[in-house]
N, C-alpha and C positions, 0 to 999 in steps of 0.2 A: 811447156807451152805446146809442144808436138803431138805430145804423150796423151790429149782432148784430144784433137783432131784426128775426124776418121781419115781412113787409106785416100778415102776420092778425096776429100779436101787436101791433104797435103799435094797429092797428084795435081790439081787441079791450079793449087799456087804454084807448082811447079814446071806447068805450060804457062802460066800466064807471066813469071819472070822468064823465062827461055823464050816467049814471045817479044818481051821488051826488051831484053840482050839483040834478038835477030832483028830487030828495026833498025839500029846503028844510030838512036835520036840520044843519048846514056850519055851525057858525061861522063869521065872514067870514075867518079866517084862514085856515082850512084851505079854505074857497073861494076864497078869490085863489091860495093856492096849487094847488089844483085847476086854475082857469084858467090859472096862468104852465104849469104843465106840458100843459095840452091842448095849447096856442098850439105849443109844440114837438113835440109829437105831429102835430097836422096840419100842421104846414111840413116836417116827416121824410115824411109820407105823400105829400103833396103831389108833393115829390122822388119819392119811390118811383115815384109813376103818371107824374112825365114822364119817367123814365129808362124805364118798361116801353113808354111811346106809342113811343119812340125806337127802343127795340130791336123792335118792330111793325114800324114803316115802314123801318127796314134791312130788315127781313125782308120786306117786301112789293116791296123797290125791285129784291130780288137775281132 
């Protein structure tokens, strides 16, 4: 599901739940579910930036 979407879309769901966490309107349910899915949000992101550092330093070593 992740593995579509580009870097700024995942980023971008990923202010707009950090945004609905920091309002405090969340029942705890739909905040923990907010939470389980950031946590996969930035582990996909995460990924994203060490595959681009990667494809960096191939680029800088040629």
């Amino acid at each position: 599901m992740d593995e579509k979407k580009t870097f700024e879309e995942k980023n971008k769901e990923l202010e707009e739940i950090v945004s609905k966490m920091d309002s405090g309107n969340l029942p705890l349910e739909e905040m923990i579910k907010c939470y389980e899915r950031a946590q996969i949000l930035i582990k996909s992101l995460k990924s994203d930036l060490d595959n681009f550092k990667n494809l960096i330093e191939e680029y800088n070593n040629k």
